[in-house]
N, C-alpha and C positions, 0 to 999 in steps of 0.2 A: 254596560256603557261602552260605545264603541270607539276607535279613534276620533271620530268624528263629535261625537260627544265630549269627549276630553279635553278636543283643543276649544269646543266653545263652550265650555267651565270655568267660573270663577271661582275662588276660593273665598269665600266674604271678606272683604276686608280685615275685620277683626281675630280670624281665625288665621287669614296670611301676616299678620301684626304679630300673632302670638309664635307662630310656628317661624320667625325669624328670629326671635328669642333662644329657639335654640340652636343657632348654628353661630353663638357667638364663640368670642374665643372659651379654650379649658378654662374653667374655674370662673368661666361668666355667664354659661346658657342656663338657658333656662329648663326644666321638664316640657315633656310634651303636653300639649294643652289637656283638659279632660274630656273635650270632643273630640279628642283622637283615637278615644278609648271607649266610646260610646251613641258616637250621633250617626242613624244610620247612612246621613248622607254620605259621610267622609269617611263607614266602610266602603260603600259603594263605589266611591274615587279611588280607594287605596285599592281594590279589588284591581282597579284597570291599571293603575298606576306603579303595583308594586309587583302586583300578581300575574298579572298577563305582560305585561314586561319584564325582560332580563330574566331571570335565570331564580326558579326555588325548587329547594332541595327536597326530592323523596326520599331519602335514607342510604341505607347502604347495599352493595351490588350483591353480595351475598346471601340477602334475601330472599332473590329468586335464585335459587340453588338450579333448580332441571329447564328445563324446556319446557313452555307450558304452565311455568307459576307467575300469577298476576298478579294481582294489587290494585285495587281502585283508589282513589282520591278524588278530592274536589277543594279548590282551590282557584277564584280570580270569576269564582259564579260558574266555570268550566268543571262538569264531569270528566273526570280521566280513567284509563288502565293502563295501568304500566305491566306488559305483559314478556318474558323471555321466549321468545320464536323458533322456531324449528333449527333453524341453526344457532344455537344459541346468543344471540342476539339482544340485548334489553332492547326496548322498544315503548313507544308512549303515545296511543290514540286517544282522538275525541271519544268518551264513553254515553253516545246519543246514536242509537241506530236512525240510518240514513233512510227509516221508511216515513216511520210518523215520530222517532226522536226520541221514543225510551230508553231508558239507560239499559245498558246489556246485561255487562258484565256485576257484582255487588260483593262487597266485602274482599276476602282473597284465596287463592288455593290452586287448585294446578288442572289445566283445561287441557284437549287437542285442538279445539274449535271454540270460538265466543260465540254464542246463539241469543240472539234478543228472543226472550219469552212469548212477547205480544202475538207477533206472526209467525216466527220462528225464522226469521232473515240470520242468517248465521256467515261467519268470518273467520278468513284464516287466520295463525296469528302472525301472518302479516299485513294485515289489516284487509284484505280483500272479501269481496262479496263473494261466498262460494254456494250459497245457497240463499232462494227466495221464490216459496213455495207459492203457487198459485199465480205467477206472475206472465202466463205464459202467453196472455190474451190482452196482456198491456203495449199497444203499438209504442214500436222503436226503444222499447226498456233493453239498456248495455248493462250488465251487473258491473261490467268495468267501468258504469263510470255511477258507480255506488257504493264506491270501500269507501272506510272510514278515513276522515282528515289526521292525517301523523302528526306529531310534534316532535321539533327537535330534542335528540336527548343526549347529554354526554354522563362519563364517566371520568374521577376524577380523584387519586388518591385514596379508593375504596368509596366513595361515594356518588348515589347517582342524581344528575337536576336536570329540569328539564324547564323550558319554554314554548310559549304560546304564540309569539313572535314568529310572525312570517319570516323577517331576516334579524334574529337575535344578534344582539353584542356578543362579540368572541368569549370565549366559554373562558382562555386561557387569560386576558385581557378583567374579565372580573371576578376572576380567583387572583390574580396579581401574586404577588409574593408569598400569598398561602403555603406553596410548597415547601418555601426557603425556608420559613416561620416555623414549618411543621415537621421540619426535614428529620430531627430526632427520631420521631417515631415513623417504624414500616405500616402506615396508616394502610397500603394496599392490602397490604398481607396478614391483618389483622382479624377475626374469625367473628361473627356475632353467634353468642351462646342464649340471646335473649330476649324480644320485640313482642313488648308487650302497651296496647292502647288502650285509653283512658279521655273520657271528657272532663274539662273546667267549666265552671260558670264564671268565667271572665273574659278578658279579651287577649288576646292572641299574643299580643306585646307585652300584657301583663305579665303572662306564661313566661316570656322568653327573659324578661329582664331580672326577673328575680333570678335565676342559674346564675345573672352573668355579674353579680354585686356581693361583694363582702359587706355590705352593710349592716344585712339584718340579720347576719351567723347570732351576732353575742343574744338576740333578743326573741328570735325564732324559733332558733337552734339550741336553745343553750346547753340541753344535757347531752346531748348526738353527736352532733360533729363541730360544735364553735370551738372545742378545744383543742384540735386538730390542725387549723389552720391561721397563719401567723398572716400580718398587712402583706397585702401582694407587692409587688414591683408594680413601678409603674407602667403605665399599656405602651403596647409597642408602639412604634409607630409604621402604618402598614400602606401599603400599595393594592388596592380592591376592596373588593366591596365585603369587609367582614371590620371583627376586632378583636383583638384577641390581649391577653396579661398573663404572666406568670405569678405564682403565687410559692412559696416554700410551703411546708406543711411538717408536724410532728408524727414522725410515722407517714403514713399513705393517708390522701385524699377518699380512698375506694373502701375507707372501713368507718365502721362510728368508733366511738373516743375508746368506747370499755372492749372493742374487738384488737386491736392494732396487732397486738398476738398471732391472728390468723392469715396475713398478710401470703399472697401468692407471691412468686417469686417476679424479680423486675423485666420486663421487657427485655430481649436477648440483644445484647449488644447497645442496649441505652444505656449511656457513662453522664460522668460530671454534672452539671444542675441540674438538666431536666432528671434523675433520679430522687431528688430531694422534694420535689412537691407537684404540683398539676398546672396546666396551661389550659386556661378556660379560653373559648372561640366562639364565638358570633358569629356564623356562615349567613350576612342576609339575605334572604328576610327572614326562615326558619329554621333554620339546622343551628342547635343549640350543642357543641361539643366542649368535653373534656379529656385532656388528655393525660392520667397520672402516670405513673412510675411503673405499672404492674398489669394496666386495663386504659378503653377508655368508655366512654359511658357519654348517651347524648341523648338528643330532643329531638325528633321532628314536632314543632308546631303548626297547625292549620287554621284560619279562622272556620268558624259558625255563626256569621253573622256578627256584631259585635261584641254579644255580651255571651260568647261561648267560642271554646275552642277545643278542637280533639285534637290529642295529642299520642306521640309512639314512645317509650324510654326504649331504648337501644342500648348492649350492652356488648364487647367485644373484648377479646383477649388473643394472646398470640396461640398458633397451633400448638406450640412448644409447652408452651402453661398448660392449655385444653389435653393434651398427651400425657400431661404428668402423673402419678399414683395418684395425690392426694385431691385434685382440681375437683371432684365431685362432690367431697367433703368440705370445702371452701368455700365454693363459689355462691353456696346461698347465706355466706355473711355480707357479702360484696351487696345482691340482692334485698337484704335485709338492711343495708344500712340507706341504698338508693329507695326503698320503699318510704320506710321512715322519713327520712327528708321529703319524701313530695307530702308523703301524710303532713307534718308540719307544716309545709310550705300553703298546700291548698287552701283552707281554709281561710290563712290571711290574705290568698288573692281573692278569695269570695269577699270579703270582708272590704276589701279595697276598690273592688269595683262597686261595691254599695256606697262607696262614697265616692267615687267619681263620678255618678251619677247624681249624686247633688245640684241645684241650681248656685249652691255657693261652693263648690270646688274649683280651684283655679290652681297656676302653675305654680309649683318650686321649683327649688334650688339643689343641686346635685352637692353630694358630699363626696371626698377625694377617695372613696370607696366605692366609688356609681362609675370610674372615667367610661368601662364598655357600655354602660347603660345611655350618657350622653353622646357617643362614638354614634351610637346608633340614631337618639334622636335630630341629630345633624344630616346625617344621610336619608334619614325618611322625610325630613323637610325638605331636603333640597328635592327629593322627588316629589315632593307633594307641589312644590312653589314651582316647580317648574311648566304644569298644565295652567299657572294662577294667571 
């Protein structure tokens, strides 16, 4: 869907009726409707509207360790590679070679050169055409004017996002007070030990909102980690485009109930509350983070069309912990307790999206353990109503 397409989109009526519903005040909106979560139209809207606008997040910088490690994605209907350049660089092109548009680069790993398979049109990585064989007999063909379209990409407190936006909203402008929010933890200097992906059969939102709700610990969860964690505070109140709550916890967030024993030691230099429990974070529209006392552990979410999304668990710790004797004997309770949880978790988002696919599913009502869950659906309304 192009600009042009977006601005002469209506959102039906009864679907702009419903998605007003939720940007009422706390403790009056509503859920998002269940065509938000299902009807291919209004992926296709959200594609342009959420996805190719502003700013979503690929994970973290230290993923591409050397020069030459990529990463594909796709996101907004847009193939991408997120590729680190010669001079070490991250970097974020169109991944549709510029002859006849197949994707180049697939899955991830560590290149000198991106070479589309089909002809063999091959790119630096910095996105230039540096080879295209047989071309030689093509009147007035510049390879210079054949590299691949770049997207903006920034970095940002150890994580990288990027946009499809010819002239993006300032990077700093929609992380807003993130920093301030997150200033406790050295989020830059934080190491990931662990990125590992996975598909749902649900929808994208689905994925992300359950991380971000104490609701359904006691009924999900109940022998893993509901006993772990105490009512959160209430969510902050934030400046940009995320949300975020603190929460206490008995022991660490990062272990299940019968491990607490095993706990790595705290973040170097984290004092006072934030030691006592985790700050859950909604980066939107996908970067799903936590941040406890010891580690912190997140989500990149992607849609798949509505009724599917591929997802990364992310897992990071300070150099200081990863250095220590014991951190190798540890660190697979950390992973054992994040596994378990999605295992429980999954299957009731299967389960959920089999019912929001009903013709008689329709909206609730949040409970005072959802506040980041409504945070969000305020903000994806108001992007949604705003093409309406």
């Amino acid at each position: 869907m192009s600009d042009l397409d977006i601005r002469s989109s209506r959102i039906p009526q009864d679907l702009a009726d419903d998605l007003a519903l939720c940007r009422a005040p706390a403790g009056e909106a509503s859920t998002l409707p269940p065509a938000c979560y299902t009807d291919p139209e209004v992926h296709a809207l959200e594609e342009a509207v959420i996805f190719r606008r502003g700013w979503v997040g690929v994970g973290r910088s230290d993923t591409w360790q050397a020069n030459g490690d990529f990463r594909t994605f796709e996101f907004g209907g847009v193939p991408i590679v997120v590729v680190r350049d010669g001079d070490g660089r991250l970097r974020a092109f169109a991944n549709s070679c510029s002859h006849r548009s197949a994707r180049i680069m697939e899955g991830e790993g560590t290149c000198a050169r991106m070479r589309c398979r089909f002809h063999f049109w091959t790119y630096g990585l910095d996105g230039r055409l540096v080879g295209a064989p047989s071309m030689q007999r093509t009147s007035r063909f510049d390879a210079g004017d054949h590299g691949l379209p770049e997207f903006t990409l920034e970095e940002r407190h150890g994580f990288v996002l990027v946009s499809l936006e010819d002239e993006p909203p300032a990077i700093d402008g929609w992380l807003g007070d993130f920093g301030d929010l997150h200033a406790d933890w050295p989020l830059s200097d934080l190491v990931t030990t662990r990125r590992r992906e996975f598909t749902v059969g649900c929808n994208w939102k689905a994925f992300a909102e359950v991380f971000n709700e104490y609701y359904h610990l006691p009924y999900v969860h109940p022998d893993s980690i509901d006993g772990t964690y105490d009512d959160p505070d209430d969510p902050d109140q934030v400046d940009g485009a995320f949300a975020t709550q603190f929460g206490t916890t008995v022991g660490t967030g990062g272990l299940l109930d019968d491990t607490q024993d095993r706990a790595l030691p705290a973040v170097p230099g984290l004092t006072g509350r934030p030691t006592t429990g985790v700050r859950y974070t909604w980066l939107y529209p996908n970067l799903i983070v936590a941040l406890g006392q010891e580690a912190l552990w997140m989500y990149e979410v992607y849609p798949d069309g509505p009724d599917r999304c591929r997802c990364a668990q992310v897992v990071c710790f300070p150099k200081a912990t990863i250095d220590g004797p014991d951190f190798d004997d540890r660190v697979g309770d950390y992973y054992e307790r994040f596994d378990l949880a999605l295992a429980e978790d999954i299957p009731m988002l299967v389960q959920q999206h089999a019912g929001l696919r009903s013709p008689f599913a329709r909206q609730g009502r949040y409970s005072y353990l959802e506040p980041s869950v409504a945070a969000f659906a305020d903000w994806y309304a108001g992007r949604l109503l705003s093409v309406s």
